[in-house]
Structure formats: C-alpha cells, structure tokens
DOLUMVO-466984 format. One record per residue: x, y, z of N, C-alpha, C, O in turn; residue in three letters. Coordinates in steps of 0.05 Angstrom, whole numbers, plus 32768, in hexadecimal, padded with zeros to 4 digits. Each point is the difference from the previous one (the first is absolute). Example, Ala and Ser with C-alpha at 12.3 -4.5 7.8 and 13.67 -1.06 7.14 Angstrom:
# DOLUMVO-466984
81087F8E809C7FEE8018800080128018800080158000800DALA;7FE480157FE58010801880017FF18016800E800A80168004SER;
//
This chain:
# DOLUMVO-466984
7FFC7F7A7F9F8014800B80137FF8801C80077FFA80127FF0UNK;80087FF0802D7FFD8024800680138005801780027FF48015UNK;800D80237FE08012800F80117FFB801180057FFF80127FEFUNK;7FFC7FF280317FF18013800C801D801B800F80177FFC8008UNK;7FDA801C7FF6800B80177FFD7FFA8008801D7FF680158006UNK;80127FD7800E7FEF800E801D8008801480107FF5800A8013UNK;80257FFE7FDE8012801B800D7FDB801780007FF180048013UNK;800C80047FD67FF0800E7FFB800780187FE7801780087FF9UNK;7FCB80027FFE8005800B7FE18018801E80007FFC8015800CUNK;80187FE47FE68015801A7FFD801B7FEF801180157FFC7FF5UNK;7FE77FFE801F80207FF3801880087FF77FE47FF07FF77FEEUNK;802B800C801080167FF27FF1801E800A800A801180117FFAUNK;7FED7FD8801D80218002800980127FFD7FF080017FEC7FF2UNK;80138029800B801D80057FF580107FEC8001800E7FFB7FEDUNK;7FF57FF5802B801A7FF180077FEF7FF180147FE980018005UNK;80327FF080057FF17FE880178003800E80187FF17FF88012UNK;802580237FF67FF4800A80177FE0800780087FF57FFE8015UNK;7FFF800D7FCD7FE580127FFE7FEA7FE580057FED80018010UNK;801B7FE97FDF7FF07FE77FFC7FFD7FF480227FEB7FFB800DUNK;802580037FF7800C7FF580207FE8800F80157FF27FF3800FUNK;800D80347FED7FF08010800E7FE17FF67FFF7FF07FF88011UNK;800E800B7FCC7FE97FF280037FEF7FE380087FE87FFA8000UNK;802C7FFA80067FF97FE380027FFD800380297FEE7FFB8011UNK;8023800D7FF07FFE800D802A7FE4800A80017FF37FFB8014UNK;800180147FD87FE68010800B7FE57FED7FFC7FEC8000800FUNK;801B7FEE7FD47FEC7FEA80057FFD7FED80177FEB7FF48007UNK;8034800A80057FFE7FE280187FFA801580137FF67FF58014UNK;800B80257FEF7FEF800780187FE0800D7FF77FF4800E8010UNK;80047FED7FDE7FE67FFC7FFD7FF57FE97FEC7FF780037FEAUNK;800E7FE480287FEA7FE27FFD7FE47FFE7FF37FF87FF07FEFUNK;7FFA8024801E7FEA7FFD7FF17FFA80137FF17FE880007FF9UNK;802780137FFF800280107FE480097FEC7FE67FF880027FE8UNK;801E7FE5802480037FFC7FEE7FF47FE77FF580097FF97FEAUNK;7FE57FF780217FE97FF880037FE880077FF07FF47FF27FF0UNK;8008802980187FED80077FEC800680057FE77FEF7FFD7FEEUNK;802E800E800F80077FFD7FDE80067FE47FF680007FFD7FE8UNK;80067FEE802880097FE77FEF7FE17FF6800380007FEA7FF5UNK;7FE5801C80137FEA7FED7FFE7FF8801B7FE97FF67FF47FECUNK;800B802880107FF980077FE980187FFC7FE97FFF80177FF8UNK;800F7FE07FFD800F7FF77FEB7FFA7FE07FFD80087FF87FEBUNK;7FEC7FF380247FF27FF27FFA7FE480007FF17FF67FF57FEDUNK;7FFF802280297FE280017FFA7FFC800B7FDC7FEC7FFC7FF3UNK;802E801080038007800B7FE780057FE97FEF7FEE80017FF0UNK;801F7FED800B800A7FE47FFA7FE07FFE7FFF7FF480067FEBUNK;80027FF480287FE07FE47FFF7FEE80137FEA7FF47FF67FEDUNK;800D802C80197FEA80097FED80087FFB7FE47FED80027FF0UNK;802B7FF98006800D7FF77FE37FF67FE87FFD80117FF67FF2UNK;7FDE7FF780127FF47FE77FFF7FEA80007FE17FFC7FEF7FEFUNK;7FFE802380147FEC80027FE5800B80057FF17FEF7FFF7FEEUNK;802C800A8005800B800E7FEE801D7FEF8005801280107FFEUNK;7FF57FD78007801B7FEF80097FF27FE9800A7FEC7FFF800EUNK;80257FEA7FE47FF67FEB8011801180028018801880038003UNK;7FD17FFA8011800C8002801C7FF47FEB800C7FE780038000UNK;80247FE4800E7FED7FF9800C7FFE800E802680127FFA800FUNK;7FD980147FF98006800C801580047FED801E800980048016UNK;7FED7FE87FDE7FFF7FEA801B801B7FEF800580057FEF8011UNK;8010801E7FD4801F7FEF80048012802380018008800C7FECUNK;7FFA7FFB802A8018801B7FF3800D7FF880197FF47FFB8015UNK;802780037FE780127FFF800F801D80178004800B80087FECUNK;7FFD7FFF8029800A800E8005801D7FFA800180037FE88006UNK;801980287FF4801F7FFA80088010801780077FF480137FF5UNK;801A7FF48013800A80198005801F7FF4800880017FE88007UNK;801280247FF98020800480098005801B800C7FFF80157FF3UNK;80097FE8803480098012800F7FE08010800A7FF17FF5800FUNK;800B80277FE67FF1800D80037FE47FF57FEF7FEA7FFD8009UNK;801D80007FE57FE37FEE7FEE7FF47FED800B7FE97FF97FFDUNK;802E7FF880177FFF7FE3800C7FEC800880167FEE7FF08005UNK;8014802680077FF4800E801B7FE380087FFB7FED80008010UNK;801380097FD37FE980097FF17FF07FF080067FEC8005800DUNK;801D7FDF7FE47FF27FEE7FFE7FF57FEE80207FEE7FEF8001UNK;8020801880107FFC7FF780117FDB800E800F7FEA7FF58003UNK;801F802280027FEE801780037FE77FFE7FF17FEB8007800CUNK;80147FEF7FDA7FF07FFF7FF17FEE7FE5800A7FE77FFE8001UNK;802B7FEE80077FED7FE5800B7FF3800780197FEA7FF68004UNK;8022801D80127FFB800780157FE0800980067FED7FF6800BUNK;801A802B7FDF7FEA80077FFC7FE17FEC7FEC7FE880077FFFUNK;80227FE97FFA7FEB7FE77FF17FF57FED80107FEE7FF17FFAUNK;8024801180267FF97FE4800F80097FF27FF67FEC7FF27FFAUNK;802680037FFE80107FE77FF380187FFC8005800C7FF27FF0UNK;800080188027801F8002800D7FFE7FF6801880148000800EUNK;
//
C-alpha cells in the first residue's frame, strides 16, 4: 500500500476550509498533479527489490479527490 502526499513536502491543512484551498489549486493544475501521482507511483515500483511487489499488477482507488487522483494518474499513463 502507498499513500501518496501529493499536496507537497510541509502543506498540512488545518481544517477542511485549508484542505478544500488546497485541493482547488491541484484541480487547477492537472498536470502538476499528474506528475506527482506518476512520481508516487514511480516510488511504489522502485520498492520492488526490497517488497514483494509485483510491478505488472498495481492498482489504483481513491474517494472524491483521491478518486480524481486516480483518475489523472490513468490519464497521464494512457490508460483512461
């Protein structure tokens, strides 16, 4: 399992107004957030030598904003 931190290193919204702000700045930058959900993958696959991973089965799930994540994430893979 990996739970990816795509806000970025230090953001830690207070409340769901702050959480809410940050979630507006990722849906207006798509392929920012793109490039953090294919690098928090690309993080997952390099744990393969040190975890059984198999890299050719990883599947993705998200709820609301994770759901979007995940969406973005197939986008940017060609798989959407």
């Amino acid at each position: 399992v990996l739970v990816a931190d795509v806000y970025g290193k230090g953001v830690r919204p207070k409340d769901d107004k702050a959480a809410a702000a940050q979630v507006g700045k990722m849906y207006q930058d798509l392929p920012g957030l793109r490039v953090r959900a294919t690098a928090a993958l690309n993080a997952l696959r390099a744990q393969a030598a040190k975890a059984p991973i198999d890299t050719d089965r990883i599947g993705a799930l998200g709820y609301c904003f994770g759901g979007k994540t995940v969406l973005e994430l197939a986008r940017e893979r060609g798989q959407a």
